[in-house]
PDB file of N, H, CA, C and O in Angstrom:
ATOM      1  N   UNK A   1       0.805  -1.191   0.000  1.00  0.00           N
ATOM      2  CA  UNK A   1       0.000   0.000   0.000  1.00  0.00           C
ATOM      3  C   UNK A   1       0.857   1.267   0.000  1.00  0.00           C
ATOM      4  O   UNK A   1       0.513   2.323  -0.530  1.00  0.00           O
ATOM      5  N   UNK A   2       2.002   1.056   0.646  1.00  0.00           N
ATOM      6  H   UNK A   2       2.281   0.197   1.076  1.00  0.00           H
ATOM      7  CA  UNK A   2       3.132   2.092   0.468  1.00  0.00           C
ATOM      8  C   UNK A   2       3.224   2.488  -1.112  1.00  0.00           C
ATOM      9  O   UNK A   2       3.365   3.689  -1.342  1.00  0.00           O
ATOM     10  N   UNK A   3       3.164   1.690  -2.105  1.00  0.00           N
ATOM     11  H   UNK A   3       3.049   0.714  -1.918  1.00  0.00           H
ATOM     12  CA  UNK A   3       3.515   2.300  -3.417  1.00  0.00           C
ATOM     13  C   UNK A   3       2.073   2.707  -3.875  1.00  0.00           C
ATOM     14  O   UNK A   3       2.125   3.628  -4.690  1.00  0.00           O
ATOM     15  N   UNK A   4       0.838   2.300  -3.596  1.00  0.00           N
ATOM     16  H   UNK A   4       0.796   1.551  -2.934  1.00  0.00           H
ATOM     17  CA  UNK A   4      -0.104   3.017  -3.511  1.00  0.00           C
ATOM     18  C   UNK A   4      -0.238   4.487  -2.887  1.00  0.00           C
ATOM     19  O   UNK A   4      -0.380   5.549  -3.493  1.00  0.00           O
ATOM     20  N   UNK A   5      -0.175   4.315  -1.865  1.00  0.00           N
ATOM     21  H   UNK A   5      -0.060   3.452  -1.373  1.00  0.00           H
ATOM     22  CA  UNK A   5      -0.054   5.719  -1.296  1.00  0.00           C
ATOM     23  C   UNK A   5       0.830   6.877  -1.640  1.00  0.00           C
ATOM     24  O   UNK A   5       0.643   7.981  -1.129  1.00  0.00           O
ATOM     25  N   UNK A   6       2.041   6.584  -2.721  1.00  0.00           N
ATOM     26  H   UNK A   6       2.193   5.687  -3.136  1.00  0.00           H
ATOM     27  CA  UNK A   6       2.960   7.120  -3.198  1.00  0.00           C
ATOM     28  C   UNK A   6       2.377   7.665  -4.691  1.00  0.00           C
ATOM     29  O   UNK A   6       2.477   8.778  -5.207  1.00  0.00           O
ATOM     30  N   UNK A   7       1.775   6.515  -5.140  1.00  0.00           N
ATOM     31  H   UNK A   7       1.694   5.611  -4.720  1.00  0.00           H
ATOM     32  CA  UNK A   7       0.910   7.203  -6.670  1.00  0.00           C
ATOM     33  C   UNK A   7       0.008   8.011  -6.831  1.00  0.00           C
ATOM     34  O   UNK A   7      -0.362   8.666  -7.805  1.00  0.00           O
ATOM     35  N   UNK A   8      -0.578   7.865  -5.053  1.00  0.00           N
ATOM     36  H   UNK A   8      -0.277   7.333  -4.261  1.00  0.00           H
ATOM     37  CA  UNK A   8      -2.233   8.835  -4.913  1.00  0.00           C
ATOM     38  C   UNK A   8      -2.023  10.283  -5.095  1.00  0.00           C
ATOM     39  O   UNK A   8      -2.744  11.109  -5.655  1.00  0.00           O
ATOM     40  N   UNK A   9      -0.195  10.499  -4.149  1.00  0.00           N
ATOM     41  H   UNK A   9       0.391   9.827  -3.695  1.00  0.00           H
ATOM     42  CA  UNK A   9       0.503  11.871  -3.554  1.00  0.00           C
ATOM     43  C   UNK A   9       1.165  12.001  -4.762  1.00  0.00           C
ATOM     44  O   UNK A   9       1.414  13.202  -4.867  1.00  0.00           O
ATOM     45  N   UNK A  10       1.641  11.326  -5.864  1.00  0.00           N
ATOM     46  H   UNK A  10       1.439  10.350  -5.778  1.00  0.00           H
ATOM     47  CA  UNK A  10       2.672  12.108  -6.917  1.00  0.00           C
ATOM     48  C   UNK A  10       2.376  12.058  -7.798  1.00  0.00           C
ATOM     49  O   UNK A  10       3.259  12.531  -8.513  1.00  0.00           O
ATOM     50  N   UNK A  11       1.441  11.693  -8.439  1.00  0.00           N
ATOM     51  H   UNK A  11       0.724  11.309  -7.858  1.00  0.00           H
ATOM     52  CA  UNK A  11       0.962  11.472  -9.791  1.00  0.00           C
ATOM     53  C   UNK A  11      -0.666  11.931 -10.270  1.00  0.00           C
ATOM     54  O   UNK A  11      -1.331  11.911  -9.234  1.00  0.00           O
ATOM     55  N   UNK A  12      -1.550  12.335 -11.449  1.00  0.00           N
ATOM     56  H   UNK A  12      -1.010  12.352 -12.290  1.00  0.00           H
ATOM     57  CA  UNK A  12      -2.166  12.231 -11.663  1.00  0.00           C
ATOM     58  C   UNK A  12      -3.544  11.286 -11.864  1.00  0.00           C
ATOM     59  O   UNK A  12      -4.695  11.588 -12.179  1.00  0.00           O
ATOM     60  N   UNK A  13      -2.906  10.012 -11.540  1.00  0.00           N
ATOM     61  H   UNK A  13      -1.971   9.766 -11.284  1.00  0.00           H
ATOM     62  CA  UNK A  13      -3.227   8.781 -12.231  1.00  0.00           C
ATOM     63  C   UNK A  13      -4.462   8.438 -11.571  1.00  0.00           C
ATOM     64  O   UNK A  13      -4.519   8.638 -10.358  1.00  0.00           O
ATOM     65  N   UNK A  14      -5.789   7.797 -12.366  1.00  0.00           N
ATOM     66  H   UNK A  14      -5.743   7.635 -13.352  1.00  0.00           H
ATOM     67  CA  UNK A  14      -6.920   7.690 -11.742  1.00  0.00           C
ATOM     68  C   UNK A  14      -7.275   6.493 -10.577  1.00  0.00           C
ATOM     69  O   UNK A  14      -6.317   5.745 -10.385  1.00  0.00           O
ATOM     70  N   UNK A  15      -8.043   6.300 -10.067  1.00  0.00           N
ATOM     71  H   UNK A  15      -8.821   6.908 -10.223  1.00  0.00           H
ATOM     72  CA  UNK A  15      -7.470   5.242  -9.050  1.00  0.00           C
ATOM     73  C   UNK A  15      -7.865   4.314  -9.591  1.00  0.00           C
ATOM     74  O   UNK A  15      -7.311   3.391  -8.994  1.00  0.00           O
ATOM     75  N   UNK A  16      -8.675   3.760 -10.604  1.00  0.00           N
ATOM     76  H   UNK A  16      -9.125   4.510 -11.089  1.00  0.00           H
ATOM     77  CA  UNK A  16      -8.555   2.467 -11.432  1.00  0.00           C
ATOM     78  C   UNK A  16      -7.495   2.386 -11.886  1.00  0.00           C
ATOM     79  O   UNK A  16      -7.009   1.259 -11.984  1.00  0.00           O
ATOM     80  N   UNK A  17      -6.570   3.794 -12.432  1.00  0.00           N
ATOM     81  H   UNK A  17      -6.964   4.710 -12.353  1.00  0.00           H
ATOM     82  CA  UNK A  17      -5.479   3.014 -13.387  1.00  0.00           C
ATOM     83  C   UNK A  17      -4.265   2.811 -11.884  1.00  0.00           C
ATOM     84  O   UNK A  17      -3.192   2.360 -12.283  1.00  0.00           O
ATOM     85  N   UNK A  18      -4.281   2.968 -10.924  1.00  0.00           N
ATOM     86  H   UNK A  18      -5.153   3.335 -10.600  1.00  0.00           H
ATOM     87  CA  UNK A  18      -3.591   2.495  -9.829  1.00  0.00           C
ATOM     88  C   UNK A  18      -3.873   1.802  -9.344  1.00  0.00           C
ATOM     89  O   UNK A  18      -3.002   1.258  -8.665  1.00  0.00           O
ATOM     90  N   UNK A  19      -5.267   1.245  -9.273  1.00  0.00           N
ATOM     91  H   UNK A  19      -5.974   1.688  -9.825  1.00  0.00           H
ATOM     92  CA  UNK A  19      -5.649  -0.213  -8.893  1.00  0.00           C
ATOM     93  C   UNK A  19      -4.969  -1.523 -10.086  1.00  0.00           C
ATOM     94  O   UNK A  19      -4.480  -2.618  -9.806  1.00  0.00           O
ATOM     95  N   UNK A  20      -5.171  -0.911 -11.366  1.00  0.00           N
ATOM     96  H   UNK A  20      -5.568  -0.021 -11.593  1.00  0.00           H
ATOM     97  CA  UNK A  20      -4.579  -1.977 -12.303  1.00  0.00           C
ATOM     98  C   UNK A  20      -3.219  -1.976 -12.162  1.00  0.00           C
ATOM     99  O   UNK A  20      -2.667  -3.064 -12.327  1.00  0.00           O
ATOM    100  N   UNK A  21      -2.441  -0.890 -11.859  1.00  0.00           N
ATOM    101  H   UNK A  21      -2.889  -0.006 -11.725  1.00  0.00           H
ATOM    102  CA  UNK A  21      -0.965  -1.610 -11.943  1.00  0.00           C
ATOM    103  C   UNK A  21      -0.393  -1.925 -10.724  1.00  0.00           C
ATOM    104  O   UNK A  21       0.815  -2.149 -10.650  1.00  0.00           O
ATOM    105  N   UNK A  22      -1.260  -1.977  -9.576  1.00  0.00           N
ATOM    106  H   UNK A  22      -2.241  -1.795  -9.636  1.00  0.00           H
ATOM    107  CA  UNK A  22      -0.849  -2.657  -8.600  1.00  0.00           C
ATOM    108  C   UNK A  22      -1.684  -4.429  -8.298  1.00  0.00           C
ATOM    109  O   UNK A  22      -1.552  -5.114  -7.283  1.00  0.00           O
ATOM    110  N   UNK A  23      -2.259  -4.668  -9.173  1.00  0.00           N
ATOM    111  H   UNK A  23      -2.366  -4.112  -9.997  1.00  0.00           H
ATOM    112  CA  UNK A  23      -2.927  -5.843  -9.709  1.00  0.00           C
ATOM    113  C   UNK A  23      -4.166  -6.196  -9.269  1.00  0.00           C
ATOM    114  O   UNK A  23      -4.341  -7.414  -9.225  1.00  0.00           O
ATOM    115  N   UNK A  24      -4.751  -5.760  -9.053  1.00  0.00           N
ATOM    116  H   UNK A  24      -4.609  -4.771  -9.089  1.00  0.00           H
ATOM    117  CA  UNK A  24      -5.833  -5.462  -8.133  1.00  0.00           C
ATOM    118  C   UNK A  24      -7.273  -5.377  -9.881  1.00  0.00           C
ATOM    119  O   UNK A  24      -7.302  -4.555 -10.797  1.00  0.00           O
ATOM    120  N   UNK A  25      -8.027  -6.385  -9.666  1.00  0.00           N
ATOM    121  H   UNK A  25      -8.003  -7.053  -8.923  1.00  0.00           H
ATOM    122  CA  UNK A  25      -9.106  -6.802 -11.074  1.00  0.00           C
ATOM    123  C   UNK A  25      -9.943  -5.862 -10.935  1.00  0.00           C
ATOM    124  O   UNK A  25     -10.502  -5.637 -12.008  1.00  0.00           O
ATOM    125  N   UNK A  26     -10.415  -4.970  -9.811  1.00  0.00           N
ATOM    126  H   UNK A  26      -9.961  -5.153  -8.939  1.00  0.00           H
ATOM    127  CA  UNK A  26     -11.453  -4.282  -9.627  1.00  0.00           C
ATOM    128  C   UNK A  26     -11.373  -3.376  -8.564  1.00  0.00           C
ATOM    129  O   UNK A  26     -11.673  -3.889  -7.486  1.00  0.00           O
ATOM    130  N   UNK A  27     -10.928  -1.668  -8.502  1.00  0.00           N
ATOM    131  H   UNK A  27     -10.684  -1.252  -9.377  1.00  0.00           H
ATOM    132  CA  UNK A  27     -11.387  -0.798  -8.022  1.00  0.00           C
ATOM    133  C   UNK A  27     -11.845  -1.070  -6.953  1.00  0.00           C
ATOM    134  O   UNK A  27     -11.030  -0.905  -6.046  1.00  0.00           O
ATOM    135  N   UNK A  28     -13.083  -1.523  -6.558  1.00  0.00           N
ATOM    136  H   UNK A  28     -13.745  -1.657  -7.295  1.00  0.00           H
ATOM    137  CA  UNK A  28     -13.722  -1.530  -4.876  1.00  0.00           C
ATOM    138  C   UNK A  28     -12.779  -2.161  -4.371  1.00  0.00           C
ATOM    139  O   UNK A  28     -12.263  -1.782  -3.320  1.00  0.00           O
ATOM    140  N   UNK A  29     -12.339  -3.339  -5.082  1.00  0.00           N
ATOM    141  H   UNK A  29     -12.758  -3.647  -5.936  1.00  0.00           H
ATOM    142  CA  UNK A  29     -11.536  -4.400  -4.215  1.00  0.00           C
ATOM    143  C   UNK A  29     -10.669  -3.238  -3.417  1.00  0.00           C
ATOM    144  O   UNK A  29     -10.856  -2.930  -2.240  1.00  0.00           O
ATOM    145  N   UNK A  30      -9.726  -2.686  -4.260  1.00  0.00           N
ATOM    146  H   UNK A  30      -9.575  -2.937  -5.216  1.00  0.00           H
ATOM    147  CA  UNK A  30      -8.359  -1.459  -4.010  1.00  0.00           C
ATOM    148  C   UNK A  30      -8.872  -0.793  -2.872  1.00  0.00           C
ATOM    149  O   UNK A  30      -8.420  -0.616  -1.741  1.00  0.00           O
ATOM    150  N   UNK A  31     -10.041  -0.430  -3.499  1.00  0.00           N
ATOM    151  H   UNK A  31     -10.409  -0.574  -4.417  1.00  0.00           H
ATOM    152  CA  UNK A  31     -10.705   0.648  -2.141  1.00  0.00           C
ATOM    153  C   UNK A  31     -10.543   0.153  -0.779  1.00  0.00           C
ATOM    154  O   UNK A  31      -9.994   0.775   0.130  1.00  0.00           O
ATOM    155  N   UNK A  32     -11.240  -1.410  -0.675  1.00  0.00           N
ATOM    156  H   UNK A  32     -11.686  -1.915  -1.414  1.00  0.00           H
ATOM    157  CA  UNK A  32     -11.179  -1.295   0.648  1.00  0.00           C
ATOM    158  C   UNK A  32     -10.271  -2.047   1.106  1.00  0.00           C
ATOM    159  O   UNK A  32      -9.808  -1.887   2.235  1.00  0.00           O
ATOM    160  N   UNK A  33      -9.894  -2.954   0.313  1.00  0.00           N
ATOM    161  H   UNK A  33     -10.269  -3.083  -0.605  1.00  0.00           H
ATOM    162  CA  UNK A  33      -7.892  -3.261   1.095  1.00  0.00           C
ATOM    163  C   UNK A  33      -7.262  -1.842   1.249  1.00  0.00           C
ATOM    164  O   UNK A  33      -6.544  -1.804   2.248  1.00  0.00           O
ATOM    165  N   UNK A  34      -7.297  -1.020   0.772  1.00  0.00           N
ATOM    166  H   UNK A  34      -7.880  -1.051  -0.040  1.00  0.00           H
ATOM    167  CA  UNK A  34      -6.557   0.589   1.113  1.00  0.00           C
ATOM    168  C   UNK A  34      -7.322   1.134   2.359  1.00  0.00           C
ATOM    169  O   UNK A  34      -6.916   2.102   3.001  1.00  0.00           O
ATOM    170  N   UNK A  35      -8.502   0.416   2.664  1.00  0.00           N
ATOM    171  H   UNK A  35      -8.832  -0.370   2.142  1.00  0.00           H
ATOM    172  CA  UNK A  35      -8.767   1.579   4.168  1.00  0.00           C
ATOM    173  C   UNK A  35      -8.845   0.148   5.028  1.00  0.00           C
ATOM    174  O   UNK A  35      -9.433   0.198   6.109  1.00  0.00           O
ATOM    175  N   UNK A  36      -8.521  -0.578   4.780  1.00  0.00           N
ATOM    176  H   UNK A  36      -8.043  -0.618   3.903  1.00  0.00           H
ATOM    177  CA  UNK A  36      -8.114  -1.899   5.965  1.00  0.00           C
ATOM    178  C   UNK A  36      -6.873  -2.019   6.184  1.00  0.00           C
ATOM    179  O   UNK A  36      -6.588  -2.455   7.299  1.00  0.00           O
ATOM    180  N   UNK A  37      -5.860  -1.732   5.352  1.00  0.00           N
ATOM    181  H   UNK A  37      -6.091  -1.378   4.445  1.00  0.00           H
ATOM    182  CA  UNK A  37      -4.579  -1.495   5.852  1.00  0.00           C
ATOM    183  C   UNK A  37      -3.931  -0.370   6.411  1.00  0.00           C
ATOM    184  O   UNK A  37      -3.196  -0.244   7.391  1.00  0.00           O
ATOM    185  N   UNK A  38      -4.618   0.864   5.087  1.00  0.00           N
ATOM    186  H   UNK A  38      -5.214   0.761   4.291  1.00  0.00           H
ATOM    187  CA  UNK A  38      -4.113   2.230   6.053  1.00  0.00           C
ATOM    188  C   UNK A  38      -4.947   3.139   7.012  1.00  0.00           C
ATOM    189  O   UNK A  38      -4.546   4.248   7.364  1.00  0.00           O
ATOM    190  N   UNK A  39      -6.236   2.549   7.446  1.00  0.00           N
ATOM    191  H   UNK A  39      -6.562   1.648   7.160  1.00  0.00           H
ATOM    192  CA  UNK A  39      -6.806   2.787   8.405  1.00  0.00           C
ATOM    193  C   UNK A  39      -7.634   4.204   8.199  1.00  0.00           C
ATOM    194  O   UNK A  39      -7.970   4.991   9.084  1.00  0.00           O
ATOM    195  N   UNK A  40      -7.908   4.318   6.524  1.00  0.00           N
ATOM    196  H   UNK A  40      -7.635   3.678   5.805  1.00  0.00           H
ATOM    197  CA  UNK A  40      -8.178   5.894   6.438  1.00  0.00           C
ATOM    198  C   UNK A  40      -8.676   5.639   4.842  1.00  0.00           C
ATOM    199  O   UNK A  40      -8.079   5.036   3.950  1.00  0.00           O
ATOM    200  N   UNK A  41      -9.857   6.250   4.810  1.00  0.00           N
ATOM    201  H   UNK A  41     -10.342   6.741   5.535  1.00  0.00           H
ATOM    202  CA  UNK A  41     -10.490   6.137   3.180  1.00  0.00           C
ATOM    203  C   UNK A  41      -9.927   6.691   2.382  1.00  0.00           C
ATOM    204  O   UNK A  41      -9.515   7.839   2.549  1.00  0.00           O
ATOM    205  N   UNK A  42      -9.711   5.795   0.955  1.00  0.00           N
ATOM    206  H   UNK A  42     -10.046   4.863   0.819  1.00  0.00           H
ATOM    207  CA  UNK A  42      -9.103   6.364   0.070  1.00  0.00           C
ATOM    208  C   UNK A  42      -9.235   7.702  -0.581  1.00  0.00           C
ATOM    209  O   UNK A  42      -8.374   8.388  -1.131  1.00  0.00           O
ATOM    210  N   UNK A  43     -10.534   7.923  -0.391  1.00  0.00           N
ATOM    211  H   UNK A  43     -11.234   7.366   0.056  1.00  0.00           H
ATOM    212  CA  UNK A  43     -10.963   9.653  -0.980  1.00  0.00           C
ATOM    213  C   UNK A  43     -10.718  10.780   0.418  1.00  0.00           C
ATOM    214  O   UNK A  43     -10.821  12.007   0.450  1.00  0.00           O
ATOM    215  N   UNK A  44     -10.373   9.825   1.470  1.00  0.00           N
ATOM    216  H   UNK A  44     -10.290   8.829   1.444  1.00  0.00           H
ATOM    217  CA  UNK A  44     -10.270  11.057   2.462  1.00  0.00           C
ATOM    218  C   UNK A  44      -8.464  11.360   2.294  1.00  0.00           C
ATOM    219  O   UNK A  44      -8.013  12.502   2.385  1.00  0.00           O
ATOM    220  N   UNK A  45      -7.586  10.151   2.042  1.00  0.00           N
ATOM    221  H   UNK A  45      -7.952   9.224   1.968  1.00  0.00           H
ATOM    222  CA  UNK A  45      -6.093  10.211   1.774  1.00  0.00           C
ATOM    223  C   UNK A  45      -6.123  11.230   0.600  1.00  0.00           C
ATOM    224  O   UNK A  45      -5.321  12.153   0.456  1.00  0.00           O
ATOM    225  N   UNK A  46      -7.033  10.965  -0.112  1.00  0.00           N
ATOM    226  H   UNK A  46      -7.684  10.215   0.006  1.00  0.00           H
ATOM    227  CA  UNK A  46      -7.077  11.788  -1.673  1.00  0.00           C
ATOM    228  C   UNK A  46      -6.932  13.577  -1.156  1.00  0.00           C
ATOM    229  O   UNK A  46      -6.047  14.415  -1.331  1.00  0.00           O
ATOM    230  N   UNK A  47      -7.835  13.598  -0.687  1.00  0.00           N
ATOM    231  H   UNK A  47      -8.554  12.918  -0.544  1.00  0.00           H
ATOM    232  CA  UNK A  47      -8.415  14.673  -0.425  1.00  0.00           C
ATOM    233  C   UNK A  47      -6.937  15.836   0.738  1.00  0.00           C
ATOM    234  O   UNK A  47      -6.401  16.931   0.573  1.00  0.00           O
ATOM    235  N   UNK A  48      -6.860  14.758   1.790  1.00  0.00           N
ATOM    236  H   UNK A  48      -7.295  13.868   1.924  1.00  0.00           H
ATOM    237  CA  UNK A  48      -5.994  15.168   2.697  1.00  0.00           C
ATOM    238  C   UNK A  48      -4.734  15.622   1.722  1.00  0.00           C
ATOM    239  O   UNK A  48      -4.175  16.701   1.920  1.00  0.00           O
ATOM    240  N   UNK A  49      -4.387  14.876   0.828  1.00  0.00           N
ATOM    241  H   UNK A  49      -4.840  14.000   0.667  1.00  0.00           H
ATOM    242  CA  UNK A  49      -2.569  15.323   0.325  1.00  0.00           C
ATOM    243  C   UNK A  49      -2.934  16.220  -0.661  1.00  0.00           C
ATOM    244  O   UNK A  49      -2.245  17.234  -0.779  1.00  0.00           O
ATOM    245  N   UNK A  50      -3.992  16.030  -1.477  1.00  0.00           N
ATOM    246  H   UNK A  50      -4.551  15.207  -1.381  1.00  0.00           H
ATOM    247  CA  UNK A  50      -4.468  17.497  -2.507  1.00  0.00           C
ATOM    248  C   UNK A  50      -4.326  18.936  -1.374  1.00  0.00           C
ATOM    249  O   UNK A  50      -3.795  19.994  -1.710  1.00  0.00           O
ATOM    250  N   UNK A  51      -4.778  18.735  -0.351  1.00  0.00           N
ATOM    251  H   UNK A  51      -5.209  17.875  -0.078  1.00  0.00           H
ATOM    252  CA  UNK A  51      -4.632  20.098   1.077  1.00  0.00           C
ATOM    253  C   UNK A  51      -3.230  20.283   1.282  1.00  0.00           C
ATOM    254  O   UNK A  51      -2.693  21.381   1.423  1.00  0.00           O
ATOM    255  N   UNK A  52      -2.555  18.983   1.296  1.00  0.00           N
ATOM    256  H   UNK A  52      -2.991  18.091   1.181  1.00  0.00           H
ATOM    257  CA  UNK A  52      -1.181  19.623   1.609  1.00  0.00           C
ATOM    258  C   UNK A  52      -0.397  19.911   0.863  1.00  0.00           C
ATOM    259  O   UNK A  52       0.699  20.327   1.237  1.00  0.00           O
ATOM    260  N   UNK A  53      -0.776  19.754  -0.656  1.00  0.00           N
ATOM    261  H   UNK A  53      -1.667  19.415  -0.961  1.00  0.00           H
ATOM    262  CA  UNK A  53       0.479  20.084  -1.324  1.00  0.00           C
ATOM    263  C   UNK A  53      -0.505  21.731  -1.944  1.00  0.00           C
ATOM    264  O   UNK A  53       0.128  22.270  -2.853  1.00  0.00           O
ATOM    265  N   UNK A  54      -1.326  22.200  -1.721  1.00  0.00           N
ATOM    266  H   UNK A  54      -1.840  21.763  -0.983  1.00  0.00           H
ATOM    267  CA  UNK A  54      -2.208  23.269  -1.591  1.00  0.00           C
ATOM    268  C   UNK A  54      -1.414  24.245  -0.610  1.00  0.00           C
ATOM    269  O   UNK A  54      -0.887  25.318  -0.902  1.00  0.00           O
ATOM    270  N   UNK A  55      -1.452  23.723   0.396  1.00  0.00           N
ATOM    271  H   UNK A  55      -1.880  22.851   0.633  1.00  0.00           H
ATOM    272  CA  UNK A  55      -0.620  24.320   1.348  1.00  0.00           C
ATOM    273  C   UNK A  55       0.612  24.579   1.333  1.00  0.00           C
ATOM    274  O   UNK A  55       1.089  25.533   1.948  1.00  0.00           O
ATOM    275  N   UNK A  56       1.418  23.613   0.499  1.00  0.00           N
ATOM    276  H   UNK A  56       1.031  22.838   0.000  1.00  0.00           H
ATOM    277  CA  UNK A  56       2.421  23.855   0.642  1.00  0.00           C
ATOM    278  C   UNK A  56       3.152  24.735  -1.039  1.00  0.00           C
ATOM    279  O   UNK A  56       4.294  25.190  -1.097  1.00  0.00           O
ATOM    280  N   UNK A  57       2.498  24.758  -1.793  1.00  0.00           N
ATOM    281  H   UNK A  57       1.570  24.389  -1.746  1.00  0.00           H
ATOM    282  CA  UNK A  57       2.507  25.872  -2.843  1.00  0.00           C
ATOM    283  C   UNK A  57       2.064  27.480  -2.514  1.00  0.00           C
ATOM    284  O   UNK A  57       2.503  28.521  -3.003  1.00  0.00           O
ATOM    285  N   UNK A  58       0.988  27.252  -1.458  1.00  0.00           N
ATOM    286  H   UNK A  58       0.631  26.406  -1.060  1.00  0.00           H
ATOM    287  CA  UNK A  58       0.878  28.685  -1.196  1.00  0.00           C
ATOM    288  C   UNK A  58       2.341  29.332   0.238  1.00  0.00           C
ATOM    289  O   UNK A  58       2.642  30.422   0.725  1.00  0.00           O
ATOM    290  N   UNK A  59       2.732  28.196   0.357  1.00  0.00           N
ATOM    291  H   UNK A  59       2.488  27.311  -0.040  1.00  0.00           H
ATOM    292  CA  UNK A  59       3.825  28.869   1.573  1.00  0.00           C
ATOM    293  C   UNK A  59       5.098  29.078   0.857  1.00  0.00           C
ATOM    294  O   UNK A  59       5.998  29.756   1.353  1.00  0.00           O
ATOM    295  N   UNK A  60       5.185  28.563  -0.192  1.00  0.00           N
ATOM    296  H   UNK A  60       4.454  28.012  -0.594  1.00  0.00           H
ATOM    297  CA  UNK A  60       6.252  28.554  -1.439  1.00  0.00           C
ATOM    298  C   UNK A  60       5.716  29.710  -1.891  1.00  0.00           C
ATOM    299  O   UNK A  60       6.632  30.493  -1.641  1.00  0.00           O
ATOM    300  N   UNK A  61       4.849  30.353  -2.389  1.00  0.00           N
ATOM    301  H   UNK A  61       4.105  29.716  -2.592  1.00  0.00           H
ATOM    302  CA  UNK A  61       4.727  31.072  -2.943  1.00  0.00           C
ATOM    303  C   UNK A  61       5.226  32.638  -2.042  1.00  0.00           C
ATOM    304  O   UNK A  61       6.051  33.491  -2.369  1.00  0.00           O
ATOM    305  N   UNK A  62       4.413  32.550  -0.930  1.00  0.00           N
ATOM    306  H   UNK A  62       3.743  31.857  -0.664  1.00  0.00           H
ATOM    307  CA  UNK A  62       4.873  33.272  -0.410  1.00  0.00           C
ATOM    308  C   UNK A  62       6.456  33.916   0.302  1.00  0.00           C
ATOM    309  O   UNK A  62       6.806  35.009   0.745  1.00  0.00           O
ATOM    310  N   UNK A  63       7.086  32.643   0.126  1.00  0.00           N
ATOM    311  H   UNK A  63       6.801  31.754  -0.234  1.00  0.00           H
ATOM    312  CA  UNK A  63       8.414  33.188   0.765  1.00  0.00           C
ATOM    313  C   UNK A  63       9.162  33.637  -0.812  1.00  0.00           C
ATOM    314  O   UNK A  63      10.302  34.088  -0.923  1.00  0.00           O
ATOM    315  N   UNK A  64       8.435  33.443  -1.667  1.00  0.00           N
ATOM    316  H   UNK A  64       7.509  33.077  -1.577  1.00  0.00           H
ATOM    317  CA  UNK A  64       9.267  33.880  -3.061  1.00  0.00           C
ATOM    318  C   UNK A  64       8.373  35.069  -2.918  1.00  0.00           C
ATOM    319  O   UNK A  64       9.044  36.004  -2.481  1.00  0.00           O
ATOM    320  N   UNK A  65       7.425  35.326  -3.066  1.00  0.00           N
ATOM    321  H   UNK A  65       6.880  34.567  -3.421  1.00  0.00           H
ATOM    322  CA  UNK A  65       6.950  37.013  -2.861  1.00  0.00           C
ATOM    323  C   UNK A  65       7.702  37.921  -2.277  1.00  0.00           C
ATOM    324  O   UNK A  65       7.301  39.080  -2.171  1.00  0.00           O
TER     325      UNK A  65
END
């Protein structure tokens, strides 16, 4: 799930096409082996690192201002 959680935070990639190349036949399956291992829903992980790298472009931005 580590290289999952690495594709969610660096890449574009949809979560079917990260369910397929981590071998996984079907999406739900991904879904919920991803919140049984990392203890946290996949759209809430989604959501959480879209905030931080949000956050962390606007604090970049600002120390270059």
């Amino acid at each position: 799930m580590e290289r999952a959680a690495h594709l969610l935070r660096d890449t574009e990639l949809k979560i079917a096409e990260i369910s397929g190349q981590l071998g996984f036949l079907a999406p739900p399956h991904f879904i919920k082996i991803f919140k049984s291992i990392m203890g946290v829903l996949l759209r809430s992980f989604v959501i959480s690192n879209e905030q931080d790298q949000a956050h962390s472009r606007d604090g970049l931005i600002l120390m270059l201002g």
